[in-house]
MARTOR-706357 format. One record per residue (C-alpha): residue in one letter; x, y, z. Coordinates in Angstrom, 2 decimals, padded with zeros to 5 digits. Layout:
N
+--------+---------+---------+---------+
! lumtor !      c1 !      c2 !      c3 !
+--------+---------+---------+---------+
!      A !       X !       Y !       Z !
...
+--------+---------+---------+---------+
END
This chain:
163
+--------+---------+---------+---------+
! lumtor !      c1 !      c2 !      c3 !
+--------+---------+---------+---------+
!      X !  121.19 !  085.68 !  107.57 !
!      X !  121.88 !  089.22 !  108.95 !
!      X !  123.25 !  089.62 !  112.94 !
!      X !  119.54 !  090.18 !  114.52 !
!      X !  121.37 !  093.16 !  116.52 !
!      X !  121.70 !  094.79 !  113.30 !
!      X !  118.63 !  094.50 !  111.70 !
!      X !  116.51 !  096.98 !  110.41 !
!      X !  114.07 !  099.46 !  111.49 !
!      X !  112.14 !  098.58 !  108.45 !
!      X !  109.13 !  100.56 !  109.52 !
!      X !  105.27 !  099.45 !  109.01 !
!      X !  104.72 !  101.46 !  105.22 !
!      X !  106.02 !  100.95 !  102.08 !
!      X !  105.85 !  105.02 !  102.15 !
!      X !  108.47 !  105.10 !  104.94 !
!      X !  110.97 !  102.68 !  105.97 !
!      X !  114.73 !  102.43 !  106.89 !
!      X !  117.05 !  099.97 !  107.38 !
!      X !  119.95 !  100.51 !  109.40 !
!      X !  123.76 !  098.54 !  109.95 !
!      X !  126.69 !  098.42 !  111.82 !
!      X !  129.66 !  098.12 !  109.99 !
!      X !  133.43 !  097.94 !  111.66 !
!      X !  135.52 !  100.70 !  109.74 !
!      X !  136.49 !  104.50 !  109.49 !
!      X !  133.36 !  106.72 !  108.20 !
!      X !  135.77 !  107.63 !  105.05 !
!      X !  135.79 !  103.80 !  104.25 !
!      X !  131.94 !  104.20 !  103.92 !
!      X !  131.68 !  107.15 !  102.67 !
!      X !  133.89 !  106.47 !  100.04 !
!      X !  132.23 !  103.51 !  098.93 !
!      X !  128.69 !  105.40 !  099.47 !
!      X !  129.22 !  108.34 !  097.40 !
!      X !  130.95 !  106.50 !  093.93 !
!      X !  127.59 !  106.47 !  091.91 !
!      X !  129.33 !  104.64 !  089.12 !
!      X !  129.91 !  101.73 !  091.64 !
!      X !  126.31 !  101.96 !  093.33 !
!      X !  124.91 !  098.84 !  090.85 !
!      X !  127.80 !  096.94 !  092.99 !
!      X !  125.63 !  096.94 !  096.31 !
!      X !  122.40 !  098.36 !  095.03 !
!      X !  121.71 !  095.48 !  092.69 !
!      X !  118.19 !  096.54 !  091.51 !
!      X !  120.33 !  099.30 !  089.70 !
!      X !  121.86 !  098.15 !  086.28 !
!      X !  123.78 !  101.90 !  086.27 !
!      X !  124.41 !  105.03 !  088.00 !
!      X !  125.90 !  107.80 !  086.82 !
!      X !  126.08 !  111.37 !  088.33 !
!      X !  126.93 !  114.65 !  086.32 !
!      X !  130.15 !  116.40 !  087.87 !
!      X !  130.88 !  116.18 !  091.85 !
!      X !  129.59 !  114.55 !  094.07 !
!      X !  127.93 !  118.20 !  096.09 !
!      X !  124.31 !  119.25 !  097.15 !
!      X !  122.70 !  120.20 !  093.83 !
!      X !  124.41 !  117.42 !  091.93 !
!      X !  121.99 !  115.68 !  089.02 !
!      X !  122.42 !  111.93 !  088.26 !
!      X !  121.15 !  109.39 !  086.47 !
!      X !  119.57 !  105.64 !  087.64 !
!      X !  118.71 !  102.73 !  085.09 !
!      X !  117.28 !  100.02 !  086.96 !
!      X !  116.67 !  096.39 !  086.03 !
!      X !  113.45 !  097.17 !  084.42 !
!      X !  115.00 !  099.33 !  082.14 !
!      X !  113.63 !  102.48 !  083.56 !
!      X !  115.67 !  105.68 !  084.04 !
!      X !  115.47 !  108.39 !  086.28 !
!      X !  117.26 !  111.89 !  087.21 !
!      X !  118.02 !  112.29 !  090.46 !
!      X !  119.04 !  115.49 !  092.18 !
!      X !  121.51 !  115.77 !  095.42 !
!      X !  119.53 !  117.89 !  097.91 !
!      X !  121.77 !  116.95 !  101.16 !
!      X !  125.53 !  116.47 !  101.65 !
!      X !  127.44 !  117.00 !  104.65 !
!      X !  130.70 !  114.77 !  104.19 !
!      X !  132.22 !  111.87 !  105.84 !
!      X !  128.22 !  112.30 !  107.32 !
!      X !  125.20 !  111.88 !  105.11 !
!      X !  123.48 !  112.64 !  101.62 !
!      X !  120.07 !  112.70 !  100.26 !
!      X !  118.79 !  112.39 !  096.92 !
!      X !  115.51 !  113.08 !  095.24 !
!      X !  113.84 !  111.44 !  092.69 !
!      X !  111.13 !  113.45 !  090.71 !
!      X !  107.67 !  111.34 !  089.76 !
!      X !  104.27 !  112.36 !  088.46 !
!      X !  102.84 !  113.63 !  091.27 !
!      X !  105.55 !  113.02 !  093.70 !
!      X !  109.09 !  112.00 !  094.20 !
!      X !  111.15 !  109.32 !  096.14 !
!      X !  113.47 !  110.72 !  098.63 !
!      X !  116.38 !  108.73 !  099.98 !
!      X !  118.26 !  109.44 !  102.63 !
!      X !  121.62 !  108.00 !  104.16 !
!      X !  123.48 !  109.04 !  107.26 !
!      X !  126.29 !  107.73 !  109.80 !
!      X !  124.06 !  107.42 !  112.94 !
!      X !  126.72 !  106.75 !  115.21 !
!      X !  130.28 !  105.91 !  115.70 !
!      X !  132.79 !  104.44 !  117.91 !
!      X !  136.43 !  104.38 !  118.30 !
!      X !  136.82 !  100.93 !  120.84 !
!      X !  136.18 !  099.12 !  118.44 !
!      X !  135.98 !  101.02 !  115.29 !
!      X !  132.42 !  100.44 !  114.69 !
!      X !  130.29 !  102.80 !  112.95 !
!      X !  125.82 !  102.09 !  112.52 !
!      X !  124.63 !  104.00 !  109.17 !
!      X !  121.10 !  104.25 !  108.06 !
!      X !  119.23 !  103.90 !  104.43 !
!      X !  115.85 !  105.78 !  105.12 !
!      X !  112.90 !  106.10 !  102.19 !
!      X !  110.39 !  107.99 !  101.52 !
!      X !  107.55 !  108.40 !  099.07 !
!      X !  105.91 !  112.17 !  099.34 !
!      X !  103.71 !  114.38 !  097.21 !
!      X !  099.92 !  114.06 !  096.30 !
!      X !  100.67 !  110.59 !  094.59 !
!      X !  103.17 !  109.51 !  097.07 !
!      X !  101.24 !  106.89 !  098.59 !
!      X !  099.79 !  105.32 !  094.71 !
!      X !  103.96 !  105.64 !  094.26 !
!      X !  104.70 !  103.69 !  097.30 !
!      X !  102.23 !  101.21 !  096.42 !
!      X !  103.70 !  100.63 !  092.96 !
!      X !  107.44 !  100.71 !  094.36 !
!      X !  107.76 !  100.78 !  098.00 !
!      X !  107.23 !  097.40 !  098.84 !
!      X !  109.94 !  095.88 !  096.20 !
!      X !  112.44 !  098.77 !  097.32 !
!      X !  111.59 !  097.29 !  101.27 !
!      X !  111.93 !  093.77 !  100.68 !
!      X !  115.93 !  094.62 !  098.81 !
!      X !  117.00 !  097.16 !  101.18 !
!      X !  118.24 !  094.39 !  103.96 !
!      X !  120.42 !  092.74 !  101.36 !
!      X !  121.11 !  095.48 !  099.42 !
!      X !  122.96 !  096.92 !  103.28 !
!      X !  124.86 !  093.76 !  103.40 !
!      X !  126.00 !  093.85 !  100.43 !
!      X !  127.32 !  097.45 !  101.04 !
!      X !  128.93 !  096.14 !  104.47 !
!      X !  130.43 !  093.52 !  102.25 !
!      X !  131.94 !  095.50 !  099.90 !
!      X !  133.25 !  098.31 !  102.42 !
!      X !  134.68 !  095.27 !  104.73 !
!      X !  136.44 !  092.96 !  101.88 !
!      X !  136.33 !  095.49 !  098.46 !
!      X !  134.40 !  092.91 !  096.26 !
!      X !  131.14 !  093.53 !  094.58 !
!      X !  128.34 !  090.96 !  095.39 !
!      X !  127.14 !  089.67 !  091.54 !
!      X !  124.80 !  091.80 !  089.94 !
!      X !  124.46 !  090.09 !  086.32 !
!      X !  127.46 !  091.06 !  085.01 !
!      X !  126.67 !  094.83 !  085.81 !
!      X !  129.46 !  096.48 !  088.39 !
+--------+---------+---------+---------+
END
């Protein structure tokens, strides 16, 4: 069960919600472990594979398959290192837009908070957060602990066979 100081600020929409940690370690730690798409499916276990075509910059296009077999491109439309990122996923109608960002840090102890935030937007943003948003809410919690995890100790939480 997560520390109740760090819980989320899972917010009242399946539109629009975050969830945000602390973790104990250097922002390059996280962001190291945050921006290796190949190794996303280690923390983000609804993802099977990631995969992102050349560096890891604003503009960047990737791929997602997640455990339902579906694939989608996603585009980097924020990056301001050791600091935060955003991606974009493009649906009918809409797109998904994730967002994740060092919130704070502190040097006595090295602590740092870090926030996942989601968002569904376009004309069929809210028929996209009704098919999705409330799956991708109830994961995010343990998806953020298992990216504290495996910043903190290095291992993967199990994810079918799929690192």
């Amino acid at each position: 069960m997560p520390d109740l100081r760090d819980m989320s600020e899972l917010r009242d929409t399946d539109a629009d919600f975050s969830c945000t940690r602390t973790i104990g370690c250097a922002p390059a730690s996280l962001w190291a472990v945050w921006t290796d798409v190949a190794r996303w499916p280690a923390w983000d276990t609804p993802l099977l594979e990631a995969r992102l075509s050349g560096a890891f910059v604003q503009g960047a296009v990737g791929e997602l398959l997640d455990r339902s077999r579906r694939t989608s491109r996603f585009t980097l439309t924020e990056c301001v290192p050791q600091t935060s990122y955003a991606y974009t996923v493009r649906l009918p109608g809409g797109a998904l837009q994730v967002r994740r960002a060092i919130t704070s840090t502190s040097t006595t102890p090295l602590s740092l908070s870090f926030r996942h935030h989601v968002r569904f937007t376009g004309p069929l943003g809210r028929l996209w957060a009704r098919a999705l948003g409330r799956s991708f809410r109830q994961v995010l919690p343990e998806v953020m602990d298992n990216l504290v995890r495996l910043v903190e100790t290095g291992e993967p939480v199990s994810n079918g066979g799929h690192v």
